[in-house]
C-alpha positions in Angstrom: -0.8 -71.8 8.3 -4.2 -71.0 9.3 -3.7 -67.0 8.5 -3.1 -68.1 4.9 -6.0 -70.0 4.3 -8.2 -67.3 6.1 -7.8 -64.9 3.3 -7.1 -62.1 5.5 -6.0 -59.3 3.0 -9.6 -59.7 1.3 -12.6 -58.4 2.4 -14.7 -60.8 0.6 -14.0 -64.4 0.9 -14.2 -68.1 0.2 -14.3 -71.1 1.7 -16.2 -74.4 1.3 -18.4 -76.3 3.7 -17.8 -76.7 7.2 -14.2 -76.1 7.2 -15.3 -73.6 5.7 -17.6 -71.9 7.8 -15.1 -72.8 10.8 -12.2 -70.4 9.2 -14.3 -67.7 7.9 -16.9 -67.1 10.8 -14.1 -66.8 13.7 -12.6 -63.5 11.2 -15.6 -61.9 9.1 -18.4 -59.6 10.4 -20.9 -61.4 8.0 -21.1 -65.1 6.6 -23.3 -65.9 3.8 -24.7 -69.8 3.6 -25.0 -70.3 0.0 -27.0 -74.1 -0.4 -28.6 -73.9 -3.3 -30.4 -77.0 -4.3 -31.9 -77.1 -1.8 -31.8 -75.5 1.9 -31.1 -72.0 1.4 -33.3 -71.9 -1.9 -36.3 -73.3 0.4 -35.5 -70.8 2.9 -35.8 -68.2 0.3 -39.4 -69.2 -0.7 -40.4 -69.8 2.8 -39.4 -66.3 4.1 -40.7 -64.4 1.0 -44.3 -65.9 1.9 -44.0 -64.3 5.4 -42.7 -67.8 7.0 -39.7 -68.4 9.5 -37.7 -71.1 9.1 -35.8 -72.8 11.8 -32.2 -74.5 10.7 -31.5 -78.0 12.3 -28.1 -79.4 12.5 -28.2 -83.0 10.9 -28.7 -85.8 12.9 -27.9 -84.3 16.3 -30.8 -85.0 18.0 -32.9 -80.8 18.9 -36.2 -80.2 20.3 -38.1 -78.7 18.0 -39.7 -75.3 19.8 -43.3 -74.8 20.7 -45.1 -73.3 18.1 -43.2 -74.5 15.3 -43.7 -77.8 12.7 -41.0 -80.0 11.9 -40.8 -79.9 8.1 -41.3 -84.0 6.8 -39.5 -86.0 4.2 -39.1 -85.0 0.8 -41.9 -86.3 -0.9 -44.6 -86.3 1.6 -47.3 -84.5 1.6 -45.8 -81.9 4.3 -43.5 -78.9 4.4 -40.0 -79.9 3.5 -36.8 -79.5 2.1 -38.6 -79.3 -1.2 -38.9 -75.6 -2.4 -41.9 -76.4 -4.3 -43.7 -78.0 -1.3 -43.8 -74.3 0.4 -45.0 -72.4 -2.4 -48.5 -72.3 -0.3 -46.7 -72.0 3.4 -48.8 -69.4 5.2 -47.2 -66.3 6.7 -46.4 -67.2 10.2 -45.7 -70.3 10.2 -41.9 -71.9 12.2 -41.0 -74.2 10.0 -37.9 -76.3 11.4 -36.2 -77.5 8.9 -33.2 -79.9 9.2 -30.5 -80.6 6.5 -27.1 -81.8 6.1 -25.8 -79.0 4.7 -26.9 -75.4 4.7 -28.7 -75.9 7.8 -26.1 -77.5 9.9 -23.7 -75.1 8.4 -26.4 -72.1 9.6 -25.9 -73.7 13.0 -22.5 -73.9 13.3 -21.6 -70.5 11.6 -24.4 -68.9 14.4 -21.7 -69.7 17.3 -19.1 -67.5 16.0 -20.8 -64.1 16.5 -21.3 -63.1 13.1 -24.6 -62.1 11.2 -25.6 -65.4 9.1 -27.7 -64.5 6.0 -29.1 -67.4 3.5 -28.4 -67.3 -0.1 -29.2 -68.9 -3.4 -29.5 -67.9 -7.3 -33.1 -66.7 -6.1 -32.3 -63.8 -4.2 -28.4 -63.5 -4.5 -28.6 -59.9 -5.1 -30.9 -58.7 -2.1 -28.4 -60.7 -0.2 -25.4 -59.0 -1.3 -26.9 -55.6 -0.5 -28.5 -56.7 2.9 -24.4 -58.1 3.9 -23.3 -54.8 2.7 -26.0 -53.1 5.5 -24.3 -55.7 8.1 -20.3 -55.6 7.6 -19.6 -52.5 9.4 -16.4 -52.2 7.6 -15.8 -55.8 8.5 -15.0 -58.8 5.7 -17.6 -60.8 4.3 -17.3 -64.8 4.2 -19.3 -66.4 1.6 -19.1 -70.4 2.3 -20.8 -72.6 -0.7 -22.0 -75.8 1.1 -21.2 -78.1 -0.9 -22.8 -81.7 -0.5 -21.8 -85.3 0.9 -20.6 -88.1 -0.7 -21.5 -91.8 1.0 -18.7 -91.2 3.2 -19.7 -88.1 4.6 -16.9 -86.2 2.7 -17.0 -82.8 0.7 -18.6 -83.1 -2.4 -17.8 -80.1 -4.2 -21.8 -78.6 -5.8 -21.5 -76.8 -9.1 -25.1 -75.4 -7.9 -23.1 -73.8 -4.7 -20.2 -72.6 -6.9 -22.7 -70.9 -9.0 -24.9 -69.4 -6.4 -21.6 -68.0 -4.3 -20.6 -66.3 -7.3 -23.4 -64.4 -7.9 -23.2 -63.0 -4.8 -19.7 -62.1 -5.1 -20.6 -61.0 -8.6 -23.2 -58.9 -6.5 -20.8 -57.3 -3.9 -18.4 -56.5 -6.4 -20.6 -54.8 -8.4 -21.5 -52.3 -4.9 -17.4 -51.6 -5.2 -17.2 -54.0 -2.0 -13.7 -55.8 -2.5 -10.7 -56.9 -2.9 -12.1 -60.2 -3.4 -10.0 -63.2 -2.7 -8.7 -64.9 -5.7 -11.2 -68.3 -4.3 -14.1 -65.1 -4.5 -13.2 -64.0 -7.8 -12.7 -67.3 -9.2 -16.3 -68.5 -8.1 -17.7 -65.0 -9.5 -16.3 -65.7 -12.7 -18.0 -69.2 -12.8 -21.3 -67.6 -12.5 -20.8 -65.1 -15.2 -19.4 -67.8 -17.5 -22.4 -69.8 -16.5 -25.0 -67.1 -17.3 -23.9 -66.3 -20.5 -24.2 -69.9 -21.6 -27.4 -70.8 -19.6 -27.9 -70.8 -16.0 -31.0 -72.9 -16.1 -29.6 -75.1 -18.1 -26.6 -75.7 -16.0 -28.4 -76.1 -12.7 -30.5 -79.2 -15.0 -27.0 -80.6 -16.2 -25.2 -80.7 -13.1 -24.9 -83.5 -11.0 -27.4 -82.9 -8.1 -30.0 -81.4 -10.3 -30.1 -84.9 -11.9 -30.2 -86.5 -8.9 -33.0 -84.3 -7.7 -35.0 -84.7 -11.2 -34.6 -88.7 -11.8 -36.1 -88.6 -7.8 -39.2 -86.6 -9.1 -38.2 -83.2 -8.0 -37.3 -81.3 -10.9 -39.5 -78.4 -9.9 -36.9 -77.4 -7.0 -34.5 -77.4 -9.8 -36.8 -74.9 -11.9 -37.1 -72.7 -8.9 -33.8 -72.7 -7.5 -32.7 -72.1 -11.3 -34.8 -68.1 -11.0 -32.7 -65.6 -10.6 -33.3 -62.4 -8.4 -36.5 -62.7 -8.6 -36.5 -62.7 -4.5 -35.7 -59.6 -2.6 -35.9 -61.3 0.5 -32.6 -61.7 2.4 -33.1 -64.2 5.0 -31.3 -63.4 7.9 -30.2 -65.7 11.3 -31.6 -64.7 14.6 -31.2 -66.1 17.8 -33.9 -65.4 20.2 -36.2 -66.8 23.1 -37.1 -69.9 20.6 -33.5 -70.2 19.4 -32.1 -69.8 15.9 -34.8 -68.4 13.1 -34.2 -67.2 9.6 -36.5 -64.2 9.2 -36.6 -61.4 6.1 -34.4 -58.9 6.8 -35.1 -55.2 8.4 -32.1 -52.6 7.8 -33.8 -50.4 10.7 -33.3 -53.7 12.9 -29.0 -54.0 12.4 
């Protein structure tokens, strides 16, 4: 049963959260974390200023490495998971940044071998074309996050569906394929999406209300930009442990 629910005739894939990442990471040469309101989008905005950010699992306890700052609460007057609060992040800077979600899905997909890149509505494009650089014939696994209800189950994010399906929408449009009928389905989301409003959608939907009523409703606005990123943030694990930097075809 778990060959059918790998998607193994496709080379572009699928699969939500951390089942998800669990079915697609063991089987495809590249996974793409797609957490678009808000880890990946901060990652985004933090890497095109010349920062590094540092994924941490949720709630399992991680030193934080020397040199880098742990990113505060939403809200504070720190570095967090709030795009907007690293629109002035100098270059340099190792930000560790935990999160339920894309984060702890970074992690996990990390143990399986395969390259991990960060994607959202910002830079879905340069993300596409940087997993194209990195498949080496292999499949591509694209895994929308999703987020948690109260129970710690799935909640399925519009926002993920969205961003996912612009960078199938991305690959496709390279000739990369077949895409998986979960792929195609999420692609044709996001072009349904744009042509009615993207902005407007990521403002309607569930978490962007949540995130607006709580005061943040300029993460929505950013994460809301499309391709206006070329930055494709990119998981490497070195001395300091696990870092998304931009990056470097000569480097892959």
């Amino acid at each position: 049963m778990v060959s059918v629910f790998s998607q193994q005739n496709y080379l572009v894939r699928l699969e939500w959260g951390r089942e998800g990442v669990g079915l697609l990471a063991a089987d495809c040469r590249v996974v793409v974390i797609v957490d678009v309101l808000s880890f990946c989008t901060a990652v985004d905005v933090a890497v095109t200023r010349g920062a590094a950010v540092l994924p941490l699992a949720w709630r399992e306890p991680a030193a934080v490495p020397e040199g880098a700052v742990l990113a505060g609460r939403r809200g504070s007057s720190s570095w967090s998971l709030s795009p907007s609060s690293l629109l002035d992040i100098p270059a340099g800077t190792r930000l560790a940044l935990p999160s339920p979600n894309g984060a702890t899905l970074s992690v996990s997909a990390a143990t399986h071998g395969a390259t991990v890149l960060a994607a959202c509505l910002r830079n879905a494009s340069a993300v596409a074309t940087a997993a194209l650089a990195c498949r080496a014939d292999g499949a591509i696994g694209v895994v929308p996050a999703g987020e948690r209800w109260p129970g710690d189950g799935l909640r399925p994010a519009i926002e993920d569906l969205l961003g996912a399906g612009a960078v199938v929408a991305a690959l496709a449009r390279h000739g990369v394929g077949p895409c998986s009928p979960e792929a195609l389905a999420a692609a044709d989301a996001f072009e349904a999406a744009l042509r009615r409003g993207l902005a407007d959608a990521l403002v309607a939907c569930s978490s962007g209300r949540e995130l607006a009523v709580g005061g943040f409703g300029a993460d929505v606005a950013l994460a809301a930009e499309r391709d206006v990123s070329g930055a494709a943030p990119v998981l490497d694990n070195g001395e300091s442990g696990l870092c998304y930097g931009a990056f470097s075809a000569g480097a892959r």
